[in-house]
Backbone bond lengths (Angstrom), bond angles and torsions (degrees), N, CA, C in turn:
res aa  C-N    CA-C-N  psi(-1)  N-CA   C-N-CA  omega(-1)  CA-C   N-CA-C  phi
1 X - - - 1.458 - - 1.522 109.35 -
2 X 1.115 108.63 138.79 1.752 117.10 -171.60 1.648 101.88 -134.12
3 X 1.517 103.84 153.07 1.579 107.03 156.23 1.428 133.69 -70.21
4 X 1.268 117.47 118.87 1.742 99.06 165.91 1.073 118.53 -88.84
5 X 1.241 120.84 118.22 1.237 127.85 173.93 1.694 142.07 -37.27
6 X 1.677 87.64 -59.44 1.341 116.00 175.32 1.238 110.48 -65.67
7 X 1.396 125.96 -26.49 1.590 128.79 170.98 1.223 132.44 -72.53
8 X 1.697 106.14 -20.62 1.709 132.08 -177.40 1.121 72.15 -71.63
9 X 1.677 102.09 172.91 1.408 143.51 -144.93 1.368 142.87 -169.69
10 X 1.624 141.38 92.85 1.069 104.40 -168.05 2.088 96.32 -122.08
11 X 1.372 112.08 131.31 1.525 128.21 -172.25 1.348 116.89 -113.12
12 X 1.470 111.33 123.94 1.362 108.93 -163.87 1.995 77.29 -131.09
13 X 1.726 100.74 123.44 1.565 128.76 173.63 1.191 119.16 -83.35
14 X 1.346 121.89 86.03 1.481 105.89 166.47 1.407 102.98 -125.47
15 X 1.919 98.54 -136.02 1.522 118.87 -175.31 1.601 98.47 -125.09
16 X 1.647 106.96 61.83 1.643 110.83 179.69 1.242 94.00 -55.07
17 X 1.906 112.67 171.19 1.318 114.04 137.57 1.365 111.11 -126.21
18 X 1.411 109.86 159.47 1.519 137.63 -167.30 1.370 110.10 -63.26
19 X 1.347 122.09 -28.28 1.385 124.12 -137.55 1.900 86.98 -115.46
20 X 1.415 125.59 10.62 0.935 119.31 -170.01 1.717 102.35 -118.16
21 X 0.995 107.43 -10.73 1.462 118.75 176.63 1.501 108.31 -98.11
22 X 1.059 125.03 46.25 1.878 132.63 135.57 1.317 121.84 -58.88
23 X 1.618 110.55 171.27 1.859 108.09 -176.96 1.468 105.61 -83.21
24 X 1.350 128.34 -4.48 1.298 134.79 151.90 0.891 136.39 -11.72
25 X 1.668 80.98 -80.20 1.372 111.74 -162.67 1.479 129.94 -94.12
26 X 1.789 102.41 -19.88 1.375 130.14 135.85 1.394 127.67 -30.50
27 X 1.143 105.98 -57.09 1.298 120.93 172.80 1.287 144.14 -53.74
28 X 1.844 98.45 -38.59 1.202 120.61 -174.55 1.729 114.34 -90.98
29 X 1.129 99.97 -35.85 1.527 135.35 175.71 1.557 139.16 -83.56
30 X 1.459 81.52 -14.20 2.041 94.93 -161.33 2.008 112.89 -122.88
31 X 2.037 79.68 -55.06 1.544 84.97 -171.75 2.017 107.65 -79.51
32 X 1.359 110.16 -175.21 0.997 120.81 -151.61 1.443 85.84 -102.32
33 X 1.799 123.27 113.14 1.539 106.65 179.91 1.530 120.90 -55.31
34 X 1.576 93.50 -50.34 1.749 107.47 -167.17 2.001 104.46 -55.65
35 X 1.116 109.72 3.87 1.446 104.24 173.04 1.679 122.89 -107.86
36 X 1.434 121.58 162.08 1.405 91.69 -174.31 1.748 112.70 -104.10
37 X 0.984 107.39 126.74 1.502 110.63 -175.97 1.378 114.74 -30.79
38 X 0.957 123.97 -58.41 1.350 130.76 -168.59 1.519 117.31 -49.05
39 X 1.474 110.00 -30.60 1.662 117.99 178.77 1.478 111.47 -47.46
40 X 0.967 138.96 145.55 1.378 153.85 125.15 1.265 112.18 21.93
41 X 1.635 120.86 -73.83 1.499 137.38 176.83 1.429 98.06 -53.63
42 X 0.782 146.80 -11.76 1.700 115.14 -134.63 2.123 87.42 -149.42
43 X 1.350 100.84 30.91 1.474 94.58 -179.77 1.635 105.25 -117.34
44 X 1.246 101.06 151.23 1.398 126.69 -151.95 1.560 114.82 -91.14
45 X 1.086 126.83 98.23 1.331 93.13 166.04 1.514 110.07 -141.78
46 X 2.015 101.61 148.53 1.218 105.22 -167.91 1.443 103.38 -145.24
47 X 1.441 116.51 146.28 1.444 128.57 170.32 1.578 116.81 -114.60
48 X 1.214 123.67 163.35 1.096 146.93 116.68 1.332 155.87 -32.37
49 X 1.050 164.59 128.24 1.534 157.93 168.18 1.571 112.02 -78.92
50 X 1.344 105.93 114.44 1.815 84.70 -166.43 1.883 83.11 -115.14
51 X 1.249 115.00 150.69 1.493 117.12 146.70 1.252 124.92 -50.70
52 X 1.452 104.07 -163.45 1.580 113.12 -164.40 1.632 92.96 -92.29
53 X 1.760 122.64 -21.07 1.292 90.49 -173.38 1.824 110.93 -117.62
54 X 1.299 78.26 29.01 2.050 87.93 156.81 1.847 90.45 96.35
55 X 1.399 133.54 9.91 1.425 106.75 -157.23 1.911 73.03 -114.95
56 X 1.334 108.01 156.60 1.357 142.07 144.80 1.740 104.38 -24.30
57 X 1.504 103.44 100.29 1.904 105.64 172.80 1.227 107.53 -87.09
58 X 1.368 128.64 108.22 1.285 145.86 177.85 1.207 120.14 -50.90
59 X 1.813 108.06 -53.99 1.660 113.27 -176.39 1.616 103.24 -153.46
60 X 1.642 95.67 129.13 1.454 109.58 -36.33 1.322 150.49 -85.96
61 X 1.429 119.82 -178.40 1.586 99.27 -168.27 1.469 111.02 -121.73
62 X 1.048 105.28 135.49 2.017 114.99 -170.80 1.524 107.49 -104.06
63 X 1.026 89.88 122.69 1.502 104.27 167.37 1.712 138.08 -116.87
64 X 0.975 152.22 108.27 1.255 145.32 -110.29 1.944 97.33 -136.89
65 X 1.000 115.24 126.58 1.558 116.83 169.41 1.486 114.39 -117.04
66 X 1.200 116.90 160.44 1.778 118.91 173.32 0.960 91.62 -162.19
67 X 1.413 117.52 135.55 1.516 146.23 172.46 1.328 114.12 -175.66
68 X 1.607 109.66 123.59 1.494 121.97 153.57 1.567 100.70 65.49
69 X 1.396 122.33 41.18 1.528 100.79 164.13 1.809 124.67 106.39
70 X 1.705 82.84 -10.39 1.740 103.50 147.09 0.996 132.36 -169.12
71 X 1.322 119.31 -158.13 1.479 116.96 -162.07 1.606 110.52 -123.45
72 X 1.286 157.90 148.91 0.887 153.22 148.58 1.705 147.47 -111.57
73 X 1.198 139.95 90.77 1.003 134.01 -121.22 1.469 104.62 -130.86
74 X 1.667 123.48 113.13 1.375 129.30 -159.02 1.866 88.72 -108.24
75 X 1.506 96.63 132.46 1.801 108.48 155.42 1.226 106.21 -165.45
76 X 1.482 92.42 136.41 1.840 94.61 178.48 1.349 124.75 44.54
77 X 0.712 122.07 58.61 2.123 138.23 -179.72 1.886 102.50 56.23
78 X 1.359 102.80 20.24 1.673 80.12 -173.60 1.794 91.54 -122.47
79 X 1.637 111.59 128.94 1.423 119.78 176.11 1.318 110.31 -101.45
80 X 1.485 103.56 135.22 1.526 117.10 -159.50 1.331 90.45 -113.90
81 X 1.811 132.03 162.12 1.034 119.20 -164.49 2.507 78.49 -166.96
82 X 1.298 82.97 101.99 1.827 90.25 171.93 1.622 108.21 -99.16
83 X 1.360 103.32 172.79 1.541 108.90 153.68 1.072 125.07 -67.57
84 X 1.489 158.14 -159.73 0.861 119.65 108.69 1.984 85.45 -156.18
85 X 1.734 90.06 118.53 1.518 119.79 -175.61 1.533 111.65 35.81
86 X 1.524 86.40 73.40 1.516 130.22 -169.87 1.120 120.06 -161.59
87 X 1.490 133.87 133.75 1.107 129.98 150.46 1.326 143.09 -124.25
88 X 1.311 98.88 58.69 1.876 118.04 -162.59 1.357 106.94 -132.60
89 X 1.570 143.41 77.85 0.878 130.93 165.69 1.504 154.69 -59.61
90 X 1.428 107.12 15.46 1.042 137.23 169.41 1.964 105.69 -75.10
91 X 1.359 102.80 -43.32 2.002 118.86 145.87 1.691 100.54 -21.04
92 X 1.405 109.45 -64.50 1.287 122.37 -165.84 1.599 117.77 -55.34
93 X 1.580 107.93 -46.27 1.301 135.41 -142.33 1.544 84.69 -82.37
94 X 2.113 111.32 -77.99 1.553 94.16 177.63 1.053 136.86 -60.75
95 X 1.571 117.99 -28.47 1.544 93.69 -168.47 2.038 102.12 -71.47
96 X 1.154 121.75 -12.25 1.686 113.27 -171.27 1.581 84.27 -80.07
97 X 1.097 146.45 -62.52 1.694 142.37 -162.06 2.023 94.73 -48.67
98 X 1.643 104.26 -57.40 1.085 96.21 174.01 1.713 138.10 -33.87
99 X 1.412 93.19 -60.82 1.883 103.32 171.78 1.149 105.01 -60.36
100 X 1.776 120.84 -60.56 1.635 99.30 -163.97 1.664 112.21 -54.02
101 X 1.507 127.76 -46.63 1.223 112.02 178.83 1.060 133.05 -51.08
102 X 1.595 119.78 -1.65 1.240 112.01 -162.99 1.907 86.24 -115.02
103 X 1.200 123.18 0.15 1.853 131.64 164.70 1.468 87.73 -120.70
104 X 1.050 126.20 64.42 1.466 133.57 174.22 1.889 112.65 -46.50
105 X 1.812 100.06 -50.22 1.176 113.97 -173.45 1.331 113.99 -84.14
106 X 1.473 125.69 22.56 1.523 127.25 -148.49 1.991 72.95 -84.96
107 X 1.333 103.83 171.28 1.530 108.28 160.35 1.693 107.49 -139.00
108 X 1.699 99.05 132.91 1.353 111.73 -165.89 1.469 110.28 -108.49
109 X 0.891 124.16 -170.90 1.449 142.28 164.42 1.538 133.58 -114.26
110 X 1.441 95.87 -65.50 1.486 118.21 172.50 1.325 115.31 -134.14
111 X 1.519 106.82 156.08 1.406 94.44 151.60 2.038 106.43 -154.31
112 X 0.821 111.73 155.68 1.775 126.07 -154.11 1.423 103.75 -122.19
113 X 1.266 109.15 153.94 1.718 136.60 173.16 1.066 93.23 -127.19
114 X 1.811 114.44 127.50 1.639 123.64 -168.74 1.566 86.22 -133.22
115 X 1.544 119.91 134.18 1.123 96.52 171.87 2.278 86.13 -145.45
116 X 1.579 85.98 153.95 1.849 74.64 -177.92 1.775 108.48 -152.15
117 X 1.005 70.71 120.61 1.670 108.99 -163.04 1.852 99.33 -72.93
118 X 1.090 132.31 119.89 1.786 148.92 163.16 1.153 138.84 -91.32
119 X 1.221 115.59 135.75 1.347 131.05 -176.05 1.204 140.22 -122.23
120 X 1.029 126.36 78.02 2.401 126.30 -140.44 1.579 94.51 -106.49
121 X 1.097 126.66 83.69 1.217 125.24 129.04 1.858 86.11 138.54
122 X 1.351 107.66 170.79 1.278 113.22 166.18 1.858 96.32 77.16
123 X 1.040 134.99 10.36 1.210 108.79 -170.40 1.689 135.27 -88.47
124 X 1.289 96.74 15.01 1.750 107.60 155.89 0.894 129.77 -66.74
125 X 1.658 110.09 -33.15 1.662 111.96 168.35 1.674 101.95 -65.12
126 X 1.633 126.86 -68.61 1.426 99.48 179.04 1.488 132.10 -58.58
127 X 1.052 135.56 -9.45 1.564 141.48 165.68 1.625 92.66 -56.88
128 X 1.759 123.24 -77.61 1.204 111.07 171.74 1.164 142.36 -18.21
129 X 1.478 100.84 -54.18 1.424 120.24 167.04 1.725 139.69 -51.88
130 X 0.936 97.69 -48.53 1.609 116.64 164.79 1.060 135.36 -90.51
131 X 2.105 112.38 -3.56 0.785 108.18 161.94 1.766 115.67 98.36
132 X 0.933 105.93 17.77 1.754 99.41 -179.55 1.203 96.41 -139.52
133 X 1.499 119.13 35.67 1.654 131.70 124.28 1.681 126.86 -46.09
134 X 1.720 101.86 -43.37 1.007 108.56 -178.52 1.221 126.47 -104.19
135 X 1.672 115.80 22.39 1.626 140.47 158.95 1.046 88.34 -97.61
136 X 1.476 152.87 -67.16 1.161 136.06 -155.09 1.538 126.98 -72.71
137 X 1.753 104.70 -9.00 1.443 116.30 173.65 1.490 93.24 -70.19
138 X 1.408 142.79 -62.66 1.177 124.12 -149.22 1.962 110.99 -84.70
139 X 1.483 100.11 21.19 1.751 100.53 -168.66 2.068 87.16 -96.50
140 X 1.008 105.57 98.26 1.690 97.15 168.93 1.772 111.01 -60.54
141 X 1.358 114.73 -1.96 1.855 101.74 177.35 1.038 102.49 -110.59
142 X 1.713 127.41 19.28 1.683 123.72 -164.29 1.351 110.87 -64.64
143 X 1.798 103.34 -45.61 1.920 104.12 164.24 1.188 124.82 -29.89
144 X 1.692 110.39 -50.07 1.658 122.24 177.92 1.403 118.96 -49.42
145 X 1.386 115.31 -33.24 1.800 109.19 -136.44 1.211 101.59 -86.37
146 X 1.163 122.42 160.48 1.647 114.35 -178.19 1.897 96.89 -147.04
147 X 1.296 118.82 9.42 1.268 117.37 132.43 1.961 118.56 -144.75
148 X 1.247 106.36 159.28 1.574 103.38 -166.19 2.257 84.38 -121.61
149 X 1.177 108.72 150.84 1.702 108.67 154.04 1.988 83.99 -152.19
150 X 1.901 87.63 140.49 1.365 90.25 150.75 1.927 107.58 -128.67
151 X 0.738 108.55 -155.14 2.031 116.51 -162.88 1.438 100.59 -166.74
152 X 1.240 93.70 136.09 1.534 103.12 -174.41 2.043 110.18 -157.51
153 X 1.348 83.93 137.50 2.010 75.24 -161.53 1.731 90.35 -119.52
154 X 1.462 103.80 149.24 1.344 99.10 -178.43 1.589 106.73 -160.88
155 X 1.253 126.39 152.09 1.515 128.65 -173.76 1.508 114.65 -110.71
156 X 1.532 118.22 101.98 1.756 103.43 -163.71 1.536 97.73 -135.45
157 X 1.421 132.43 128.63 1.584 147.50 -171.44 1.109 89.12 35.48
158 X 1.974 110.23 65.93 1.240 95.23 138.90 2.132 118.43 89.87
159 X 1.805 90.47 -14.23 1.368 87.46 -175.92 1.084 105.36 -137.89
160 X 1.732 108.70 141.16 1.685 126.96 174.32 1.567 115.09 -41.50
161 X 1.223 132.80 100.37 1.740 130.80 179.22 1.442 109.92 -116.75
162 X 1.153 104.92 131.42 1.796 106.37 176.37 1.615 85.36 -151.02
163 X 1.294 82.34 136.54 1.758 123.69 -159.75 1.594 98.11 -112.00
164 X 1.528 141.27 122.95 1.253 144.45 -161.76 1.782 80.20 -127.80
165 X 1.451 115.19 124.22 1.611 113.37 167.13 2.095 87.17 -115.28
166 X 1.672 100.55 139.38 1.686 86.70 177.92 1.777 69.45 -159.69
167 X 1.907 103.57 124.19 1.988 132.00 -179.94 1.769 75.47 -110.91
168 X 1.090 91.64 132.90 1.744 121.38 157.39 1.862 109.22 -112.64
169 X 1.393 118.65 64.47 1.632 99.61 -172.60 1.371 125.24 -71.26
170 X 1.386 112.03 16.85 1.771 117.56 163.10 1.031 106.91 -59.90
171 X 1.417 121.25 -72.16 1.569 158.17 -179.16 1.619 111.71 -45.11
172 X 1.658 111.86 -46.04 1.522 134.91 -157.47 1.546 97.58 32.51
173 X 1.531 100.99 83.80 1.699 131.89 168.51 1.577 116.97 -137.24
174 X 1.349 113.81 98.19 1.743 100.29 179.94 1.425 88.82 -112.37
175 X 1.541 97.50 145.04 1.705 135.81 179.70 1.728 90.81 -100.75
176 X 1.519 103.52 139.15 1.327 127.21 145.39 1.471 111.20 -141.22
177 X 1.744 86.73 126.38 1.454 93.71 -150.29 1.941 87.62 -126.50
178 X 1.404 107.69 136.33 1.576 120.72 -174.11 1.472 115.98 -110.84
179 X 1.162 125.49 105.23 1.885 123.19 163.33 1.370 133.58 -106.05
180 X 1.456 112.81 81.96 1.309 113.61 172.60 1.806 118.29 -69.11
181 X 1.563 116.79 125.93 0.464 136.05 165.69 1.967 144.30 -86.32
182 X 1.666 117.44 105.62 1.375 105.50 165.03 0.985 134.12 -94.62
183 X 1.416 129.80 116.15 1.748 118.55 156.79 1.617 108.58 -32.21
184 X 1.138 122.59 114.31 1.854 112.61 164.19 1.919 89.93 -136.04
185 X 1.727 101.40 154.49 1.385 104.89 139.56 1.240 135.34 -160.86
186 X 1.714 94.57 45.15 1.661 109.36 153.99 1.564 119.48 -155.89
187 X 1.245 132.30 160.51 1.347 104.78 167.40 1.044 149.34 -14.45
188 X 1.943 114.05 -61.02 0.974 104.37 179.54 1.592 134.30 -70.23
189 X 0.681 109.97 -18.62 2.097 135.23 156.04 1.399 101.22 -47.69
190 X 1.849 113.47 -47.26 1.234 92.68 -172.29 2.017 101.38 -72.88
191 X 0.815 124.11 -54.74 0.902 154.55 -171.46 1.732 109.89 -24.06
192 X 1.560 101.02 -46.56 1.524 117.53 176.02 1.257 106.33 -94.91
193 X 1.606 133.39 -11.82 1.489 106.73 151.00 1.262 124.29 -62.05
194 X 1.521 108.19 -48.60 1.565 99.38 -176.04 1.481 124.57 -70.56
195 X 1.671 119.22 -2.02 1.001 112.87 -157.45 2.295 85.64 -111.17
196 X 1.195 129.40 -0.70 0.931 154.49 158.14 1.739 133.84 -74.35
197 X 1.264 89.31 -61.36 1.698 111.85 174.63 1.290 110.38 -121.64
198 X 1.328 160.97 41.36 0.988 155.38 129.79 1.243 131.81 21.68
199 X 1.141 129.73 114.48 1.792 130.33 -168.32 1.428 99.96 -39.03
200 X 1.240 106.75 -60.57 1.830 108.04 -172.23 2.089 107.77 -38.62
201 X 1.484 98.66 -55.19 1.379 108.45 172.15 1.256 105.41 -25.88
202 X 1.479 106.07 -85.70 1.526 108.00 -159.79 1.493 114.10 -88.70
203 X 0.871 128.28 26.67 1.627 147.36 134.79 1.318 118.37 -45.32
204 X 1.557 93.97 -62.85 1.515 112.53 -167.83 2.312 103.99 -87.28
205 X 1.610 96.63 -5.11 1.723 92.09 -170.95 2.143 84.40 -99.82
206 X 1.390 107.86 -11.15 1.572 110.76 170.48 1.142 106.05 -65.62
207 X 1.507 138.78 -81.96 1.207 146.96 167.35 1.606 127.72 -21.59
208 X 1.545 100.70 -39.19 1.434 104.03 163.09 1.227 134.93 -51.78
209 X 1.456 85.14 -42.41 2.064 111.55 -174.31 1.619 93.15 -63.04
210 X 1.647 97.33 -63.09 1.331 81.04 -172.86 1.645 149.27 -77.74
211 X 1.251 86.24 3.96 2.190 103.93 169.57 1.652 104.16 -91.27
212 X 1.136 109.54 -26.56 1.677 103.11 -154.46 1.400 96.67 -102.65
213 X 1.793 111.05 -54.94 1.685 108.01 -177.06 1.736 121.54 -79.85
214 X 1.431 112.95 -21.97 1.203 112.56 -170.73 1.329 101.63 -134.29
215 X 1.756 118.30 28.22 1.771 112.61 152.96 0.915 129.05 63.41
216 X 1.882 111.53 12.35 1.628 115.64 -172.20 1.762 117.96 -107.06
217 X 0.877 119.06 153.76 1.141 135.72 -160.31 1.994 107.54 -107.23
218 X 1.496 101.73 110.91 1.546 124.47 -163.28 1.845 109.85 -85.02
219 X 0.914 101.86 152.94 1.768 99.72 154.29 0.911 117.90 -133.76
220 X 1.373 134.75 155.38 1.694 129.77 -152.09 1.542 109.37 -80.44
């Protein structure tokens, strides 16, 4: 079982607005002044969500960023923040501190470290392993199913964890998938989670869970 990277996650919930994420405002707010735009690094690119008949989908409306090592992905007040062909989430950490300071006054709710851990082939041995062999003995349609998810919420040093388990046995691919959760509702809240709990942190409090509580075996 390995991490995917590109699938980790870090989501900060508020009441964004749409209309603030232009190349503008990117620009003014995001990129690095002392560098020169024009370089290579420092190029922009952003989409839209268009419908089927080419016009601008209002609601809701997705908006998509890439720069320098990730991805960023606006819908409905919730900012999504990927790798993308990278594996340093600290990538993650500034550029999201970056934007919110620059919507300083945005007001949030939450914001989460998603990270989801893979498994391609072989996955009877981890079903065995963890034990939801013996949930699936008492499912009389288990022969049938051709996807399984279970959910599981739990409170550990102090921090919100919900654990997403989802076996595809068409495929033989099991997801273990991790969401730590913060109450925040302003920057600086956001600001002292990450500077507190750190993606790397709970990366590394993911991995724990999963060698120590559920007996599985990692690759770096």
């Amino acid at each position: 079982m390995k991490l995917d990277y590109n699938s980790s996650s870090l989501v900060i919930l508020g009441g964004w607005n749409a209309n603030i994420f232009s190349p503008k405002w990117l620009s003014n707010n995001f990129l690095d002044s002392n560098r020169d735009s024009n370089k290579e690094g420092e190029k922009v690119e952003i989409s839209v969500e268009m419908s089927d008949t080419h016009s601008i989908r209002l609601s809701p409306l997705t908006i998509s960023f890439k720069n320098r090592g990730f991805k960023l992905i606006f819908t409905d007040g919730i900012l999504t923040f990927h790798l993308d062909e990278c594996e340093d989430f600290s990538v993650l950490e500034s550029s999201a501190l970056k934007i919110f300071k620059g919507a300083i006054n945005t007001i949030v709710t939450g914001y989460g470290a998603n990270f989801t851990f893979t498994q391609d082939g072989n996955i009877d041995n981890v079903i065995d392993t963890i034990g939801l062999n013996q949930i699936n003995s008492r499912n009389r349609f288990y022969e049938l199913l051709t996807f399984e998810r279970y959910n599981f919420g739990f409170n550990l040093d102090n921090l919100k964890i919900n654990v997403n388990i989802e076996i595809d046995p068409t495929t033989d691919i099991f997801h273990l998938k991790f969401n730590f959760h913060f109450d925040i509702e302003d920057f600086i809240q956001f600001e002292k989670c990450i500077s507190e709990n750190s993606m790397h942190i709970l990366e590394q409090k993911s991995r724990k869970i999963i060698s120590e509580t559920y007996g599985l075996e990692l690759e770096d």
